[in-house]
Short mmCIF file of the C-alpha atoms (twelve columns), coordinates in Angstrom:
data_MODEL
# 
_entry.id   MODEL 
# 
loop_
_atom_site.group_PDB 
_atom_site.id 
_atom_site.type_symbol 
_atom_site.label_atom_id 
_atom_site.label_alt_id 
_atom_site.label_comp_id 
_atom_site.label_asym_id 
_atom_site.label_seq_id 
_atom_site.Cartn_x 
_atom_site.Cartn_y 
_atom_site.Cartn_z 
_atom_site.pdbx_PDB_model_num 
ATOM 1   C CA . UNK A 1   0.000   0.000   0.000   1 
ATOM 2   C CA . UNK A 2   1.333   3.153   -1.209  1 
ATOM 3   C CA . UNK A 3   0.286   6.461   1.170   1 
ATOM 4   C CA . UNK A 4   0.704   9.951   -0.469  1 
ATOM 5   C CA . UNK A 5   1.907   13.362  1.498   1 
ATOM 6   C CA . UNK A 6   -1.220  14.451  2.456   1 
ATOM 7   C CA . UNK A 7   -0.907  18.565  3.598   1 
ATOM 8   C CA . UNK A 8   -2.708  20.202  6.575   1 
ATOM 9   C CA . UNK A 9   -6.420  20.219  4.852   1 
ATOM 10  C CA . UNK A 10  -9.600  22.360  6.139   1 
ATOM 11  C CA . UNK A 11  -13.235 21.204  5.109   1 
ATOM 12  C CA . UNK A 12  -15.951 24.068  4.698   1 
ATOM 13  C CA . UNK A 13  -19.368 23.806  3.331   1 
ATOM 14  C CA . UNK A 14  -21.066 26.849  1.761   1 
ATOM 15  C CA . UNK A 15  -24.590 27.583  0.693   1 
ATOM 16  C CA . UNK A 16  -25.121 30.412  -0.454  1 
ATOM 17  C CA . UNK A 17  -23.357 33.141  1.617   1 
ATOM 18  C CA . UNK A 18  -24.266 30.661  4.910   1 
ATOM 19  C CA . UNK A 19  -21.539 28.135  6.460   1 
ATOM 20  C CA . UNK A 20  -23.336 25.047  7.509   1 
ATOM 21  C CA . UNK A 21  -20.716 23.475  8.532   1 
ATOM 22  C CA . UNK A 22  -16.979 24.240  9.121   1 
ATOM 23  C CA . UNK A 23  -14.600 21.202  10.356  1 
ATOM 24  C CA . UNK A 24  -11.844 20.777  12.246  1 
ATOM 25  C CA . UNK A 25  -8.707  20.794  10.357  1 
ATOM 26  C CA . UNK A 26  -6.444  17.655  9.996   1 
ATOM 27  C CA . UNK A 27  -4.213  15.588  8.879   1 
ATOM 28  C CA . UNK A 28  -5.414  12.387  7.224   1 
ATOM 29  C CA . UNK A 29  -2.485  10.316  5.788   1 
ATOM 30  C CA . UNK A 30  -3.490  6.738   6.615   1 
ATOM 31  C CA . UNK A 31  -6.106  4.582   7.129   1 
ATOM 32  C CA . UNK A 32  -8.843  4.771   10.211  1 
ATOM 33  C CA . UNK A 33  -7.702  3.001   13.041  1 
ATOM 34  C CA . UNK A 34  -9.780  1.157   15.977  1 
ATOM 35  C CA . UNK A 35  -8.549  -0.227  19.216  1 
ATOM 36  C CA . UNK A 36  -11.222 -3.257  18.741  1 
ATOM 37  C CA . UNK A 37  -14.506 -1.296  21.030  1 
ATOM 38  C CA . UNK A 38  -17.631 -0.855  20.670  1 
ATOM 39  C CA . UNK A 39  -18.289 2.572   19.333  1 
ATOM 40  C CA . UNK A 40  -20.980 3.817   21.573  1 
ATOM 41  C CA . UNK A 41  -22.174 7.211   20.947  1 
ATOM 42  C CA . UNK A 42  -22.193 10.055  23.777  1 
ATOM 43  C CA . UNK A 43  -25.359 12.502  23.576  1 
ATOM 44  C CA . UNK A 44  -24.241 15.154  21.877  1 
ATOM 45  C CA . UNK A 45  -23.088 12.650  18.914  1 
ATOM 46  C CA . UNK A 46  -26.920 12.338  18.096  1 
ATOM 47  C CA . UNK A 47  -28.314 14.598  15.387  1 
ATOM 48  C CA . UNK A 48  -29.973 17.513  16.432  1 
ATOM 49  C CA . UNK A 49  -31.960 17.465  13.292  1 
ATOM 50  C CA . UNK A 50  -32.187 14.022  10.701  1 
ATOM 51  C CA . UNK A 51  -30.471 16.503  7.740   1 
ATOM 52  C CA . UNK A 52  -27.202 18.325  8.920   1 
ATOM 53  C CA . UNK A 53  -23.793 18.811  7.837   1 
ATOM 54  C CA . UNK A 54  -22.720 18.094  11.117  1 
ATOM 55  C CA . UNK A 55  -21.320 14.640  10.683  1 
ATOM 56  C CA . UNK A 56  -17.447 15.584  10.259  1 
ATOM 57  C CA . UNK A 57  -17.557 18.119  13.079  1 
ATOM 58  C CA . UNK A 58  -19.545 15.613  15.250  1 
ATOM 59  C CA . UNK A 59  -17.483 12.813  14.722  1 
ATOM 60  C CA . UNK A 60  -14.134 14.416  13.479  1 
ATOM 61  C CA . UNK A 61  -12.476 14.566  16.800  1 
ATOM 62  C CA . UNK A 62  -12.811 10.679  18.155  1 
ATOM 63  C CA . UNK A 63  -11.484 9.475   14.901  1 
ATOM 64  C CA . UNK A 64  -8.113  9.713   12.421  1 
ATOM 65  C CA . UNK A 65  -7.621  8.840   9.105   1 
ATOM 66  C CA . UNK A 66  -9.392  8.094   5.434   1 
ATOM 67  C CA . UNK A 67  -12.710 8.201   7.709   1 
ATOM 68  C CA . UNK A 68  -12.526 11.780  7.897   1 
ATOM 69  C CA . UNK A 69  -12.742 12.381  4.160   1 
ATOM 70  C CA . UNK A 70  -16.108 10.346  4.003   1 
ATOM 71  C CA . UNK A 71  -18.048 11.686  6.849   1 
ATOM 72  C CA . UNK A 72  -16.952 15.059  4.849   1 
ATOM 73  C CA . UNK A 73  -17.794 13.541  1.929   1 
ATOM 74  C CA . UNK A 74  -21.498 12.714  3.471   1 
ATOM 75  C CA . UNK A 75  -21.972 16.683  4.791   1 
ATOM 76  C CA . UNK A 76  -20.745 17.188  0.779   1 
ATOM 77  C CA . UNK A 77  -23.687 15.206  -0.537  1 
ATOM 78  C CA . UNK A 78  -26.296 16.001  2.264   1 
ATOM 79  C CA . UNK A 79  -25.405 20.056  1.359   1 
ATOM 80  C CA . UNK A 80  -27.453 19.138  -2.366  1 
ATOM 81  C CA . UNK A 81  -30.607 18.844  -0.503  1 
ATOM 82  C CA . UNK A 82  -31.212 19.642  2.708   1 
ATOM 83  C CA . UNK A 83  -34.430 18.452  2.814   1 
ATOM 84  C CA . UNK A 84  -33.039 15.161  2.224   1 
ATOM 85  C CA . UNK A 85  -34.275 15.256  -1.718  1 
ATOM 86  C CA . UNK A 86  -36.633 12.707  -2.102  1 
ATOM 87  C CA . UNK A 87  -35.951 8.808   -2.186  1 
ATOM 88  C CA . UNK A 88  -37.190 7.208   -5.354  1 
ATOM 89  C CA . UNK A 89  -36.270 3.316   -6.780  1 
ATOM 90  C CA . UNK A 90  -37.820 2.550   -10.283 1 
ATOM 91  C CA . UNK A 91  -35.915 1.395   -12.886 1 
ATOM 92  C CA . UNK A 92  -38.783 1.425   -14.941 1 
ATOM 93  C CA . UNK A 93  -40.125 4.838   -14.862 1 
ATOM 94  C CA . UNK A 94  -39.765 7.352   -16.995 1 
ATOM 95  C CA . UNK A 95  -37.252 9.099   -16.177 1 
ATOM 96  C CA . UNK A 96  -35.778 6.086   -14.636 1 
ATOM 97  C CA . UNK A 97  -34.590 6.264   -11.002 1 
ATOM 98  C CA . UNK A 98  -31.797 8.523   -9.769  1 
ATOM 99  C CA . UNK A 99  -28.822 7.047   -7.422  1 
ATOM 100 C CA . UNK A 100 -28.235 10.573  -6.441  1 
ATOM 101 C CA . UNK A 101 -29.878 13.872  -7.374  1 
ATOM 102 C CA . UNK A 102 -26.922 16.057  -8.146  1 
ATOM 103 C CA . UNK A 103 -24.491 15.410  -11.426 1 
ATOM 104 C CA . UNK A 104 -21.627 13.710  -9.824  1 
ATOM 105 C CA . UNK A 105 -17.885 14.007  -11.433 1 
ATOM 106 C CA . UNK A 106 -14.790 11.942  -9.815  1 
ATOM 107 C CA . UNK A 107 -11.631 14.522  -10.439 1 
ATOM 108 C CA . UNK A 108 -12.844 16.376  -12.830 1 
ATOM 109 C CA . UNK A 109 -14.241 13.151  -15.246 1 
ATOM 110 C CA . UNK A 110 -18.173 12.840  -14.993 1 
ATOM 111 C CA . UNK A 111 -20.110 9.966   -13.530 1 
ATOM 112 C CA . UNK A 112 -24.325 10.705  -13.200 1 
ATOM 113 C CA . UNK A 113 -26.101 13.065  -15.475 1 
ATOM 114 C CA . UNK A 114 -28.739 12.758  -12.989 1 
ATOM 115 C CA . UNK A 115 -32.324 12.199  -14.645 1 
ATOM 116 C CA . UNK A 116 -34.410 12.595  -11.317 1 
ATOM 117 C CA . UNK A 117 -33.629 15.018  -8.147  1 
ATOM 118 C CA . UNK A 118 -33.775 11.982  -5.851  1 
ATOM 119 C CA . UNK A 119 -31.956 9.545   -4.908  1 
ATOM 120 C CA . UNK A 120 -31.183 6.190   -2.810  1 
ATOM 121 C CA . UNK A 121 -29.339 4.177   -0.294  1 
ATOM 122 C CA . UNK A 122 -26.636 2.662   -2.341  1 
ATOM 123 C CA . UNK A 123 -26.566 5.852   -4.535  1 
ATOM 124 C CA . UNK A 124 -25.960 7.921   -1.315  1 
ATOM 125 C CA . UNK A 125 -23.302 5.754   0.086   1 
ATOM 126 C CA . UNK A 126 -21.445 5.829   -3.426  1 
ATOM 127 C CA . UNK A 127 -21.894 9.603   -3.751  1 
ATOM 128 C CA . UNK A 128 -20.188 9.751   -0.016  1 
ATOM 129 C CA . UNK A 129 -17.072 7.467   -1.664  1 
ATOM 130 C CA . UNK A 130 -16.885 9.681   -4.593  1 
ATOM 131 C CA . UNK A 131 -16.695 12.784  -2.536  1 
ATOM 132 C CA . UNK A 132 -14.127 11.442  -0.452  1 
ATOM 133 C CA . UNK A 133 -12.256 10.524  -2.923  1 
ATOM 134 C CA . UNK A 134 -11.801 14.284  -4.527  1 
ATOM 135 C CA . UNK A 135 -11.344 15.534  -1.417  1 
ATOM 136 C CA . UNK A 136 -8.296  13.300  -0.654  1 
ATOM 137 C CA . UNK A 137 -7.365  14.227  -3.848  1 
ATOM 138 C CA . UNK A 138 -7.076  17.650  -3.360  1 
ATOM 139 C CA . UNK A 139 -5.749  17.100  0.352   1 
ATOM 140 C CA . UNK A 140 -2.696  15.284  -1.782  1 
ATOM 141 C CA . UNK A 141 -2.328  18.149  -4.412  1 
ATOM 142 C CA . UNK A 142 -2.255  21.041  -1.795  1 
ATOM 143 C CA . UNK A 143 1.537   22.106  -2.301  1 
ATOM 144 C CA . UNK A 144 2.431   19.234  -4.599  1 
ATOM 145 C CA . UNK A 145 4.161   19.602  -7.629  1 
ATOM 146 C CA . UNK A 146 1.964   19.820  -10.262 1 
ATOM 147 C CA . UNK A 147 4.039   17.311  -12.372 1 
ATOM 148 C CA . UNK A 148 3.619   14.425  -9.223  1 
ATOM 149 C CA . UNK A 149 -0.561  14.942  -9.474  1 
ATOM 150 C CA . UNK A 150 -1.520  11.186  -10.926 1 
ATOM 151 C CA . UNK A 151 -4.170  10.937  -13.609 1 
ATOM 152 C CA . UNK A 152 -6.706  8.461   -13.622 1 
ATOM 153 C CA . UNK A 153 -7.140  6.947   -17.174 1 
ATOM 154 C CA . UNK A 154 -10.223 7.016   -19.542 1 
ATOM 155 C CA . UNK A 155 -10.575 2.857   -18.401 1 
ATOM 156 C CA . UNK A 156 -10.629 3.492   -14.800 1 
ATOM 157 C CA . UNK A 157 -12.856 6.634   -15.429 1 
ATOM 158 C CA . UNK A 158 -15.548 4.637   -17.531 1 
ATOM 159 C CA . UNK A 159 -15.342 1.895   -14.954 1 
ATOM 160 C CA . UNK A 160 -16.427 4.203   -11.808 1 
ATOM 161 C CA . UNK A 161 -19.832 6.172   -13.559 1 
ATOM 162 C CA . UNK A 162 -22.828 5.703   -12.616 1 
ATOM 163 C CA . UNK A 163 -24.458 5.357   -16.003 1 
ATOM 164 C CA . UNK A 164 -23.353 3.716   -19.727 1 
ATOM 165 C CA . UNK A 165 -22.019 6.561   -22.126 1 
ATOM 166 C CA . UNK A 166 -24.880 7.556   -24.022 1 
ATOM 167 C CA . UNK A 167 -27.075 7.895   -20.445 1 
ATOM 168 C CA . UNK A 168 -28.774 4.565   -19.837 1 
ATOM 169 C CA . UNK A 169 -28.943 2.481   -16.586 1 
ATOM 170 C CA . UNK A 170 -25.924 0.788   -15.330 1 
ATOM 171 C CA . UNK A 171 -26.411 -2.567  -14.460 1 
ATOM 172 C CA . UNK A 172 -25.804 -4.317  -11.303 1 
ATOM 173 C CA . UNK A 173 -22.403 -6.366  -11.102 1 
ATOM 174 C CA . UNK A 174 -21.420 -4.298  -13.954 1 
ATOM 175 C CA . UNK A 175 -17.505 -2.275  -13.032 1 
ATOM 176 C CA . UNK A 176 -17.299 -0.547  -9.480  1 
ATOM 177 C CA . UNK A 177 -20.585 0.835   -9.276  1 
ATOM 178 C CA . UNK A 178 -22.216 -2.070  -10.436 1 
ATOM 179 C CA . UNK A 179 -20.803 -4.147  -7.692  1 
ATOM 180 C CA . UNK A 180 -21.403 -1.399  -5.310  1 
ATOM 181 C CA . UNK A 181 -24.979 -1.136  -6.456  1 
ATOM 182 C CA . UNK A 182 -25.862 -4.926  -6.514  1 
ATOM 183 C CA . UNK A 183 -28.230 -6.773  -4.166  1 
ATOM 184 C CA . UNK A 184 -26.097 -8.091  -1.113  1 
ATOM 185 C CA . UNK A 185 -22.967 -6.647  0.467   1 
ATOM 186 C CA . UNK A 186 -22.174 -4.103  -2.511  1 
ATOM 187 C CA . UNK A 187 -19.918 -2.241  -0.389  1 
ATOM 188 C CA . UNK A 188 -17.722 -4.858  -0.123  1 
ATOM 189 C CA . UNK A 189 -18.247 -6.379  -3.805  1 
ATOM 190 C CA . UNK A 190 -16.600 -2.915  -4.839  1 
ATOM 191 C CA . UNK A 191 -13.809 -1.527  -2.126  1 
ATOM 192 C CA . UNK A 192 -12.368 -4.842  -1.004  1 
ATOM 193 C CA . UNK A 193 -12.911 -7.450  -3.833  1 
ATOM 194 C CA . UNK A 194 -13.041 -5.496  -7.294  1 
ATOM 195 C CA . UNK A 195 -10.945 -2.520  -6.657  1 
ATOM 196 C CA . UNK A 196 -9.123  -3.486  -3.068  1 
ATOM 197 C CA . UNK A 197 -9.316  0.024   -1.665  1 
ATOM 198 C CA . UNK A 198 -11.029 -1.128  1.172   1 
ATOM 199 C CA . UNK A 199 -11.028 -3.583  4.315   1 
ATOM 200 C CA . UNK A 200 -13.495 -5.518  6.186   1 
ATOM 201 C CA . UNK A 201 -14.125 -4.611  9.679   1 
ATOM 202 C CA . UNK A 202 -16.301 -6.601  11.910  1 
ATOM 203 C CA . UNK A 203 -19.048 -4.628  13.707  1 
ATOM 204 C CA . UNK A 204 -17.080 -4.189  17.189  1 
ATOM 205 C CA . UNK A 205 -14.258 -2.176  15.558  1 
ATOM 206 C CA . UNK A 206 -16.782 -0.126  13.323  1 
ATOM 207 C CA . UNK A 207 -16.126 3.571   13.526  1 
ATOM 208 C CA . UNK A 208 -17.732 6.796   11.827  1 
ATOM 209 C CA . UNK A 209 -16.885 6.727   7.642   1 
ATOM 210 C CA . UNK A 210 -16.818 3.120   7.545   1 
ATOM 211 C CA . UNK A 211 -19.429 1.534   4.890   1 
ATOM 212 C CA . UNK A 212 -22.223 -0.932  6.093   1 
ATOM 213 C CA . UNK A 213 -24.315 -2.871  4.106   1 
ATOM 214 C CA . UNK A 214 -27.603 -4.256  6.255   1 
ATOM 215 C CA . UNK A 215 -29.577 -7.519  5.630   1 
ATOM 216 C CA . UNK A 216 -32.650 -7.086  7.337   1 
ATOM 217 C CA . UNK A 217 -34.632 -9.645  9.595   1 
ATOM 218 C CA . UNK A 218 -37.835 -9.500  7.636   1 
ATOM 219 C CA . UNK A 219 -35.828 -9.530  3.986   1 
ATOM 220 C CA . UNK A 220 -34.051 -6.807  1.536   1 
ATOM 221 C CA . UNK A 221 -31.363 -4.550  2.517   1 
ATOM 222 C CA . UNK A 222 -29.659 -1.155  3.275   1 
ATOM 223 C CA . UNK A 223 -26.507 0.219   2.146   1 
ATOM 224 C CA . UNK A 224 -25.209 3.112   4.619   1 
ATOM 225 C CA . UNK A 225 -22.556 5.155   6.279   1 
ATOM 226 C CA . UNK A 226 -21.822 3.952   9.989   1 
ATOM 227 C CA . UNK A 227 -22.137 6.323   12.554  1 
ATOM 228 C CA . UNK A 228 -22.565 4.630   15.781  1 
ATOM 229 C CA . UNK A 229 -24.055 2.693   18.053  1 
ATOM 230 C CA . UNK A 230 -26.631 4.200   20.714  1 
ATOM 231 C CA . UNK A 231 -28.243 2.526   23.940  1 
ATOM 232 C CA . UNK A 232 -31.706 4.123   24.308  1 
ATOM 233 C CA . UNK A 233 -32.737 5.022   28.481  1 
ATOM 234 C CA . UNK A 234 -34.387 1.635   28.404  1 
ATOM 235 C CA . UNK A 235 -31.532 -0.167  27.527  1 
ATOM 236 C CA . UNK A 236 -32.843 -0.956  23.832  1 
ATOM 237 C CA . UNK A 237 -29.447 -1.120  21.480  1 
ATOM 238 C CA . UNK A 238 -29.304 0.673   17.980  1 
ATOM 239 C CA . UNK A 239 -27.221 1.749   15.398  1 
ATOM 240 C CA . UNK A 240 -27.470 5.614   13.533  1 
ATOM 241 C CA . UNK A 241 -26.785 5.749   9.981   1 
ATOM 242 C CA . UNK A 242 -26.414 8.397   7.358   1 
ATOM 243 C CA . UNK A 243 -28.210 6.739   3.793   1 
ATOM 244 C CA . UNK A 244 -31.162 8.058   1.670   1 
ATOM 245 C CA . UNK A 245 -34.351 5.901   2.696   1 
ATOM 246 C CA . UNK A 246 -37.776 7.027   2.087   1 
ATOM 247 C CA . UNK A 247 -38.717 7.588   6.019   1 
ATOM 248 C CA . UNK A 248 -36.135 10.639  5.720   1 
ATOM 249 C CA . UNK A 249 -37.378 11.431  2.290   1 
ATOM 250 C CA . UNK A 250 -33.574 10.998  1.226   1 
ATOM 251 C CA . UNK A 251 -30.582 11.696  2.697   1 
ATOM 252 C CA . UNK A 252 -30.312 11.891  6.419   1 
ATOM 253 C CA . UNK A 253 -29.199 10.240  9.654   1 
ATOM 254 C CA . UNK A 254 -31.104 7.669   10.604  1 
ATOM 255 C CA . UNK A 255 -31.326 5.427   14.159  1 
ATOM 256 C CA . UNK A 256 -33.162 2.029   14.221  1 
ATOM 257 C CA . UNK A 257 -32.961 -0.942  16.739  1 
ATOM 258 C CA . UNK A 258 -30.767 -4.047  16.170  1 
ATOM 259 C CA . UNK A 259 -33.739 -5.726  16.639  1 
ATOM 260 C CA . UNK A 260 -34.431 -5.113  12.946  1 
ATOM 261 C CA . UNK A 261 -31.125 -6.326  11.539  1 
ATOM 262 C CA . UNK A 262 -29.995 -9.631  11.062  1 
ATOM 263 C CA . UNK A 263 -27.174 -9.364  9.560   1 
ATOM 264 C CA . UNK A 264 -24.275 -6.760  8.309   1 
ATOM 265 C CA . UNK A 265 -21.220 -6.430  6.528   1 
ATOM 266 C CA . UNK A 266 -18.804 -3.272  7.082   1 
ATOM 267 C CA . UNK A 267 -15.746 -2.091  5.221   1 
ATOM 268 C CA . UNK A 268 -13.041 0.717   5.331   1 
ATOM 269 C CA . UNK A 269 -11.698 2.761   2.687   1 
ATOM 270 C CA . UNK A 270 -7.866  1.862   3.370   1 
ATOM 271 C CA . UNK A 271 -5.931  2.565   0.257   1 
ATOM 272 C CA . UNK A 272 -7.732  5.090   -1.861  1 
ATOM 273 C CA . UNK A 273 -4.556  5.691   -3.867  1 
ATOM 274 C CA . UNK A 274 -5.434  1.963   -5.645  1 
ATOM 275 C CA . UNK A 275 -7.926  4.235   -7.822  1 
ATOM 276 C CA . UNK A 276 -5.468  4.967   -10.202 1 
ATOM 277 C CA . UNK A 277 -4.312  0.971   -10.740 1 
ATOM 278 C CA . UNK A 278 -7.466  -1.209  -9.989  1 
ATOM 279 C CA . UNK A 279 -7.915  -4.413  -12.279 1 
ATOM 280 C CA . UNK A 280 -11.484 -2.859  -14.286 1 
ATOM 281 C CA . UNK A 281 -12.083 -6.826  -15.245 1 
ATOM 282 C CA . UNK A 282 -11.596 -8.064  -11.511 1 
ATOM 283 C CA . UNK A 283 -14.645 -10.774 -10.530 1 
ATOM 284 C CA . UNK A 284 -15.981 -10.886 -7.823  1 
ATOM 285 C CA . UNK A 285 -17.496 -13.384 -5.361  1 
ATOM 286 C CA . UNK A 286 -20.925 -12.306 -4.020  1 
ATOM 287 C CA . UNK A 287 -21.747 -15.088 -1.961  1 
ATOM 288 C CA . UNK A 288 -20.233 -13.185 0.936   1 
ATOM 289 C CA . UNK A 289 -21.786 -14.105 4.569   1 
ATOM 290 C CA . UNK A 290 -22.893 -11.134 6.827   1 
ATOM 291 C CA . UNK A 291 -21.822 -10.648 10.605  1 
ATOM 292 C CA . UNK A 292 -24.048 -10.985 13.404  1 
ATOM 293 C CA . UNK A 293 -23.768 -7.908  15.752  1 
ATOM 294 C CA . UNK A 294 -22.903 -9.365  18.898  1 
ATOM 295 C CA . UNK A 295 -23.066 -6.677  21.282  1 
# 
């Protein structure tokens, strides 16, 4: 694993002439560590309201690394639409379904002409990964010599958008956001088998900015951005989220019981720098079993 200088980087989010969010500045050069704990969430890690651009700010401080640049990456897609934007799934309308609502370009080379305003939970997640990644991006050019900057290719390019060429759908299992996209543990289809970016973690060592896909007890799934786990007054255990689901009309945080889940599977962006020299023709397995949380 190769790590790149990364320089002293500071995250602000502007709407208008309105900061809604300014994070902590920091240095980022490696991937998120954990000491093995449960990450239980203190009170004032809970959202104040379910669509914020809190989460780097809240969560900044207890963690290091890669992490960072997603949970900034999630206040970057949550500043589109702070109402959340609508959630929306049908492949089959017309226009057909959205993953996210905003057009959506990895270092300058374009993923998602967007053809709704809505979007959904693996197209949330994915938009968090792509933000992520530009901002670690520019983190690495900030005082670099131009001439060092690396360029992803026109193959690598194609094989991260969201949509074929001339517009249409992208199927699932088709290049990284295929995999990312497909029923199952997409998360870890994409950063740990087809491109290797990433790491599974089991649920214990999760911390903020790590991905986690959900299986849930009464069938289908969830793909999300962990936050934390939370134990309610009554001792009830859950686990808060940042996705796009219809019960926050698209993106927002999100806390439901473990009671619902029956299985998950989590991964961590650990070598972001394999972007530019990913196999695009890697196959994947996707017979991957989930983790019980055993908490």
């Amino acid at each position: 694993m190769t790590t790149r200088a990364i320089g002293l980087f500071v995250l602000t989010f502007v709407m208008g002439s309105a900061v809604h969010a300014e994070a902590p500045e920091f240095q980022a050069t490696g991937p998120t560590k954990d000491d093995g704990t449960w990450y239980i969430l203190s009170e004032d890690q809970l959202p104040d309201q379910t669509q914020n651009t809190t989460h780097l700010a809240r969560f900044g401080d207890s963690i290091e690394g890669y992490n960072r640049f997603v949970l900034a990456g999630v206040d970057k897609a949550q500043s589109s639409a702070m109402d959340g934007g609508g959630y929306f799934i049908g492949i089959k309308a017309d226009p057909p379904e959205s993953p996210i609502g905003y057009a959506l370009s990895l270092m300058g080379n374009p993923l998602l002409s967007p053809p709704r305003t809505t979007s959904y939970c693996s197209g949330s997640t994915y938009t968090a990964f792509i933000e992520a990644l530009n901002l670690y991006e520019t983190a690495c050019a900030d005082g670099a010599d131009p001439s060092d900057k690396p360029v992803l290719d026109p193959v690598r390019a194609e094989a991260m958008r969201m949509q074929e060429p001339d517009g249409g759908r992208r199927e699932d299992g088709v290049k990284f956001w295929g995999h990312w996209n497909d029923d199952g543990f997409g998360s870890q289809f994409a950063l740990v088998q087809y491109s290797k970016m990433g790491e599974e973690v089991t649920p214990n060592r999760a911390r903020p900015g790590d991905f986690m896909n959900i299986s849930w007890t009464n069938g289908g799934g969830h793909s999300v951005v962990f936050l934390g786990w939370q134990i309610d007054t009554e001792g009830n255990k859950h686990v808060l989220y940042w996705a796009s689901q219809k019960s926050t009309n698209g993106m927002g945080d999100q806390l439901v019981p473990l009671s619902r889940i029956r299985s998950v599977k989590i991964v961590r962006l650990t070598d972001p720098d394999r972007l530019f020299t990913f196999d695009p023709t890697q196959e994947v397995n996707p017979k991957v079993p989930g983790d019980t949380i055993d908490w």
